[in-house]
Structure formats: structure tokens, C-alpha cells
N, C-alpha and C positions, 0 to 999 in steps of 0.2 A: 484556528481552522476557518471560522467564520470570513475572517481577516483572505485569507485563501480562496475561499468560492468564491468571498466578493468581487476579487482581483480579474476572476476571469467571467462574474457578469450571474454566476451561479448563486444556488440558493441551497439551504439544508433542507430536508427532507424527511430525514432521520437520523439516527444515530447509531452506535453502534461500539457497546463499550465491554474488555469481556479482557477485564483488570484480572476476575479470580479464574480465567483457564490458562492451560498449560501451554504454555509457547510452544511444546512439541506437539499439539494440536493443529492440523492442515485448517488452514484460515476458511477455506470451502466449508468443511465443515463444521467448525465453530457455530456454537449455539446462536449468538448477538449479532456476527460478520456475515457468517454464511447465508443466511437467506439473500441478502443483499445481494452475494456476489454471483448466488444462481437465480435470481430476478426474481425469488419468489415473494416478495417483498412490495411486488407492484414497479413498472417502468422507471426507469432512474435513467440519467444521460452519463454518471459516472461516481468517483470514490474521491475526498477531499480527506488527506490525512496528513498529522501535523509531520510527518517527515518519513523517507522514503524505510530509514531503519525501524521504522516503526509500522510496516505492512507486511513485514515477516518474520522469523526469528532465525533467518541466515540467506546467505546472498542468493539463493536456487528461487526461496521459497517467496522473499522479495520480486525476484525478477519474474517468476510464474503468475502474482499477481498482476505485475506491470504486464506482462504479455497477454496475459486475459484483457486486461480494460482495452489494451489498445487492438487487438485480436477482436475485438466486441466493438471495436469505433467507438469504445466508453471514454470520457474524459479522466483523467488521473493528474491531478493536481496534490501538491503539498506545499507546506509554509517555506519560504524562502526559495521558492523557485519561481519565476517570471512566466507566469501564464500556466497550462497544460504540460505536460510530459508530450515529446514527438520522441519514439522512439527509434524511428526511421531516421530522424537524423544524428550523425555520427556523435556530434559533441552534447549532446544530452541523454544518448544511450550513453556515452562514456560515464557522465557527472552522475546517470542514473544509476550505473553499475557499482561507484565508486562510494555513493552513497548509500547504498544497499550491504556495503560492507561493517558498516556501523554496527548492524544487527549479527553480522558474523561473528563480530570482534567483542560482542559482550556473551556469546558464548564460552570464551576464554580454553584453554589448555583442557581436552575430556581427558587427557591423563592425569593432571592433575585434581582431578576429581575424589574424595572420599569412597 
């Protein structure tokens, strides 16, 4: 992630790590994320995460953050993407969407569920 802010000239700030909540936990209000993502945290220009499946735990809940940072004129960067997220344009909201599906697809089969 480091690797990531530096690409687009950014710096960390904080961090933001929240290993033992529950992925059906709303990122807003997660203990470790959430201040960050309603500024209570102190001014930030934006979210550096190492990948887009990894800002939510299914494709809604992904793109809701992506809409917020860019909705806020916040920068939203991650690892293996060239520069910032534009979601205005078409072929990066695509790759963003597509990408976002990662976190869908390790929710697997709720029928198959115990």
C-alpha cells in the first residue's frame, strides 16, 4: 500500500486494520475504518487499499465506498492500479466494478452454508 500512495505522490496518515470484525459489518461504521471514512479522524485527501476486493465484502458494499471517496473528491487509490480511481470514466468504473466482484465471489454459494 505504501508502494500505492507513493505512485500518486501521497503519504499515510493512518491506518486502519479491523482483521477481527465481521465483514457483515458496514465499513462506515466499523470500529478501526469508520472514523476515517466520516472525517472524524482529522482532514485526509483520500483511502489507499491494497485492493479494490478488499474495501468491502460484496460488490454494493465496494462500490458504496468507491462512490463516497469520489462523491467527497477523496482520492481512492489501490495496488496495481495506475494512479487514483476516476470513476467518471467508463473503462475504470468498469475494471472498478469488475474488481469489486472479488469480494462477492469469496462470499461463495449462502445456500450452501451450514
Amino acid at each position: 500500500m505504501l508502494t500505492a500512495a507513493a505512485s500518486v505522490g501521497a503519504h499515510v496518515i493512518g491506518w486502519a486494520d479491523d482483521w477481527e470484525v465481521s465483514g457483515a459489518t458496514d465499513r462506515v461504521t466499523r470500529p478501526t475504518p469508520g472514523p476515517w471514512l466520516r472525517d472524524h479522524r482529522g482532514a485526509n485527501d483520500g483511502l489507499v487499499a491494497v485492493a479494490v476486493d478488499r474495501l468491502g465484502r460484496d460488490v454494493v458494499d465496494c462500490l458504496n465506498i468507491g462512490y463516497k471517496m469520489w462523491d467527497e473528491k477523496k482520492m481512492l487509490v489501490t495496488y496495481g492500479h495506475d494512479g487514483a480511481w476516476n470513476l467518471d470514466d467508463p473503462a475504470d468504473e468498469n475494471r472498478f466494478t469488475v474488481e469489486a466482484w472479488g469480494a462477492q465471489m469469496e462470499l461463495g454459494d449462502p445456500a450452501q452454508e451450514p
